[in-house]
Structure formats: C-alpha cells, structure tokens
N, C-alpha and C positions, 0 to 999 in steps of 0.2 A: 504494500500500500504506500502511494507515493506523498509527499507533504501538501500534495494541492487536494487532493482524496479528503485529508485528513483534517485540512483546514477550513471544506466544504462541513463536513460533519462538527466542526464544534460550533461554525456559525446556524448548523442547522437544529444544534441542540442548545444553542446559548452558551455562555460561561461556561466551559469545560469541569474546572472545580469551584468557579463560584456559586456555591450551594451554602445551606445552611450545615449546621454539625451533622444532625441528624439523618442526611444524605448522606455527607461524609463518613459517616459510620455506617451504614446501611454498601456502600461502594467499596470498603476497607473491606469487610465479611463477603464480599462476592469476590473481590481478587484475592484474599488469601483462601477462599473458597476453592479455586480455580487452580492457585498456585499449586494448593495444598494434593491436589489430585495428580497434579501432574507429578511431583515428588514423589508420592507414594505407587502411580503407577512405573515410573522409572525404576523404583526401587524394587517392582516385584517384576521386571523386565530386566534384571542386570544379565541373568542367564540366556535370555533373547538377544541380549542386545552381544553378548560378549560371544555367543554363538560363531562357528565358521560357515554354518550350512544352511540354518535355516531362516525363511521367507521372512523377512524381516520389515515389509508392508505397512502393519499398521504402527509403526515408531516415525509415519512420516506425512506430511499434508492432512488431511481430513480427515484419515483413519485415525491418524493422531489424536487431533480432534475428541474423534466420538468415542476413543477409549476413553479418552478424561472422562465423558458424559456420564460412561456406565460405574467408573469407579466412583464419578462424585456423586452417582444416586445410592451406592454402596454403603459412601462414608456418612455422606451428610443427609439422605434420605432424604432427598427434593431435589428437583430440575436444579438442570445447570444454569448457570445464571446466563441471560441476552447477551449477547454481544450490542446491546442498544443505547451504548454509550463509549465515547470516542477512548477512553482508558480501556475499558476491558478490551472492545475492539484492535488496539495498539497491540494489548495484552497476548490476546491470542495470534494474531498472526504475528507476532516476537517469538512466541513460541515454537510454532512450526518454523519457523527462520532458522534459529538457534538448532533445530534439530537438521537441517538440509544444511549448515554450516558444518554439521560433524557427520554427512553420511559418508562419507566417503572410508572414515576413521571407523565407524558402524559398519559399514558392509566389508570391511577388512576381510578376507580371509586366512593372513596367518598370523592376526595377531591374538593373542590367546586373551588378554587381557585391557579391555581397551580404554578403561579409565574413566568414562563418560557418564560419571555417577553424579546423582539427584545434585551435588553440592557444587559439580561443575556446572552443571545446566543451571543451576540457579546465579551462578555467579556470572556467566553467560547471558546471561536474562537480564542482569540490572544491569550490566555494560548497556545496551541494548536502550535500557529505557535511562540511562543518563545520557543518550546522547540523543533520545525521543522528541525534549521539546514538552514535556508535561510535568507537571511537582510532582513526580512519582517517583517514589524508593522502594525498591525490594529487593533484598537480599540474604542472604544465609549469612549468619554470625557464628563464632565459635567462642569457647571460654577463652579468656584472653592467657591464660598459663598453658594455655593447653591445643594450642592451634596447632594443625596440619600448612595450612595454609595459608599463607599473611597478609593473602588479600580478604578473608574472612574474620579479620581484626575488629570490633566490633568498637563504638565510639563513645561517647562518654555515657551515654543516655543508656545507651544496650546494656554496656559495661556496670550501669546501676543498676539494671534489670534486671540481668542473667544474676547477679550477687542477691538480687531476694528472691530470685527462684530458685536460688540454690540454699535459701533457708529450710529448716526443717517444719515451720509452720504451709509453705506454700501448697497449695492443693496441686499435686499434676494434671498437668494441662492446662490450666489453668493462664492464661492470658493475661495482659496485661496494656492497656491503653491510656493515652496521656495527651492532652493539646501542649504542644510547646511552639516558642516562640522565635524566631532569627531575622535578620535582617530582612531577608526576604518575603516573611511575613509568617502566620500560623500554617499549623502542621497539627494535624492529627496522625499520632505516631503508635503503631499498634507490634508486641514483639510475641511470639507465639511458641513457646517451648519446643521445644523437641528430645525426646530420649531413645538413648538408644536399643534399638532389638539385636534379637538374635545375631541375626547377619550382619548387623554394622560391626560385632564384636571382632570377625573374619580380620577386620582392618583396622580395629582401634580399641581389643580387648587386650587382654594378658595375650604371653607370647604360645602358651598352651593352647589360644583358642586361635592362633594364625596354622592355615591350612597347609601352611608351604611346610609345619614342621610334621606334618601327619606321618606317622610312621617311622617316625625316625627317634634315634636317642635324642634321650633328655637332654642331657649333655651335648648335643649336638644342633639346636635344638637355634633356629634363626630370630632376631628379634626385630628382623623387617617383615613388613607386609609383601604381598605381591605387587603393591604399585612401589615400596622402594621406603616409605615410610616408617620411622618406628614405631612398632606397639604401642598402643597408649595406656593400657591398663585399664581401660572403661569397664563398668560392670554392666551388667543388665537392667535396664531402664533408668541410670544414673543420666542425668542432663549432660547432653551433648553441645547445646545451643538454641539457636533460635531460627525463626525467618522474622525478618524485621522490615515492615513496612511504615513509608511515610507517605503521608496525602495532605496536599495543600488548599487551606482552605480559604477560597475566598482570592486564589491566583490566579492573574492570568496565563494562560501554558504559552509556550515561547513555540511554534511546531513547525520546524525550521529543517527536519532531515526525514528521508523517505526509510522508506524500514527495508 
C-alpha cells in the first residue's frame, strides 16, 4: 500500500489518532489483539516454518492472513478485528510485508534452523511502523539483565513495568496501561507480559533443556543454543518480557513512506 492509498484513507476517516481515550483504548486491544495472534501462531509454526520440505503457503499473503483469523477466534473468542481503520490496515499489510521480506530465508532448503522466531518478526514489524508515518509503537521488550538481543532493550517506562510485573503480588497476564506525556504530545502506552513455555525453554532455559545437548554427556554437555546464544536459565512460565505498544492521542500521523 502506497502513501497516496494511505493518505486517501485517513482523510476519508478523519484524524487518524485524533480520537478521544476511549477509542484509543478500544484500537490498542485490536492491535495487540492482532499482534498477539500473529506471535503465537509463529510460534506454533517454528517446525513449519524451519521445515526443508514442506508446503509452506499459508506463512504468506492472505493465507497468512486468515491463519491469524482462526487463531485469534481461538485465543480471544470473537472476530478479528476490521481492517476499517488506517493503523490496523498499515498493521496488516506490514505484516504480510515483513513475512515476503524473509521468504526466501523461509523457503530455504538446507538451512536447518532459520531463526525467524515471533521476536524477530516482531522487531521487524516496529522497524516497519517507525518509519510508517503514524504515532504507532510496537515492539517486543526483554528484561533489561537478561537480553538476547539489544535491540529489545526496553526504555524507561517498560523498564518500570516489566520491574512490577516481576513483583510477587502481580497477577499473570495481567497488563498494564498508562497515558504518558513527550514533546510530541500524549500517548497511551499499553505493555502486555509475556512468559515463557515449554518450547521457549529449547533457547532460553537451563543448558539441560537445550536440545543440541540430547544425548550426550553431562559433562559434555553445550551451553549455547542452536541459534549460537547462551542458555539463559529461564524456568517455566517465569517472565520473559513484554510487547509494548504506544498510540498517540490526539496526533496528527506524518504518512510520508509506502509500505
């Protein structure tokens, strides 16, 4: 979708994110709605996707798509949300973008292990929508001692977030939303836990639970992962991080580059 498409569509729906809070919240809960499917259907796609053989179709265009639909009637029990708004709209075809950016690396056939896990595509995605043209943030954070990754460095606001989610009073899953303030104007900023399961442990538990050492002595016994990483020691269902989204309230969006 090109920027004259896209500047069509917010004159044709008004102020992009000048809405009141209560939109603004109501549009947070549809994109991490959306985000949220797409995550978890990646993640139960790593063996599709890491595959040398098989038909690998619907990881791409509008199959893509309408896997999200049936996972997110799964998770969240009700329709996926419109595309009848110029962010989500952005949202989804960023998405299918971001997945035809990495088919080539996806249709590999001799690489065994292709790296293309929910937290790359997510960090893929907010490159994507920082250079969009909308007051829109989303991204995947990590605990700030404990990162893989250092573009997943989380900022000040995350960094006070993930610290009281990681108190012992906090409910899991449990969410957390906040309006904050910056030059640029308000923001409703929403961070949304994440812990880890089973299969995250593969790449970020004790060295016991990395696959590469199956079968082998203890003592011999590797303390990287299959992407090259060290074990992190994660246990089951202990906090991983977050997805951290921001939405701008009350901005006008700048929509300056085609997607």
């Amino acid at each position: 979708m090109n920027a004259r498409i896209l500047l069509l569509l917010v004159l044709l729906t008004g102020n992009c994110v000048g809405q009141d809070l209560n939109q603004t919240h109501k549009l947070s809960d549809e994109i991490l709605s959306i985000f949220g499917s797409a995550q978890i259907y990646l993640f139960r796609s790593q063996t599709l996707i890491n595959s040398k053989a098989k038909n690998k179709d619907q990881l791409f265009g509008k199959a893509f798509i309408d896997q999200l639909k049936l996972i997110h009637q799964q998770i969240y029990h009700s329709p996926f949300p419109a595309a009848d708004h110029p962010i989500k709209a952005y949202l989804l075809n960023s998405m299918i973008a971001v997945m035809d950016d990495n088919k080539a690396l996806i249709l590999d056939k001799e690489i065994d292990f292709k790296g293309f896990i929910p937290a790359v595509f997510a960090f893929q995605l907010s490159q994507r929508f920082s250079n969009g043209g909308y007051p829109v943030s989303i991204k995947f954070v990590g605990l700030k001692d404990r990162l893989v990754n250092e573009l997943n460095v989380p900022d000040q606001w995350e960094t006070s977030t993930l610290t009281k989610m990681q108190g012992s009073h906090w409910r899991t899953n449990e969410g957390f939303r906040e309006v904050t303030a910056s030059k640029q104007g308000k923001y409703l900023r929403t961070l949304q836990p994440i812990y880890h399961k089973q299969q995250c442990l593969t790449c970020h538990g004790s060295i016991a639970d990395n696959p590469v050492n199956k079968g082998k002595a203890e003592n011999t016994w590797s303390t990287e992962n299959k992407a090259g990483f060290t074990m992190q020691n994660f246990k089951l269902n202990e906090l991983a991080g977050g997805v951290s989204l921001s939405v701008g309230i009350d901005i006008q969006p700048a929509v300056s580059n085609s997607n």
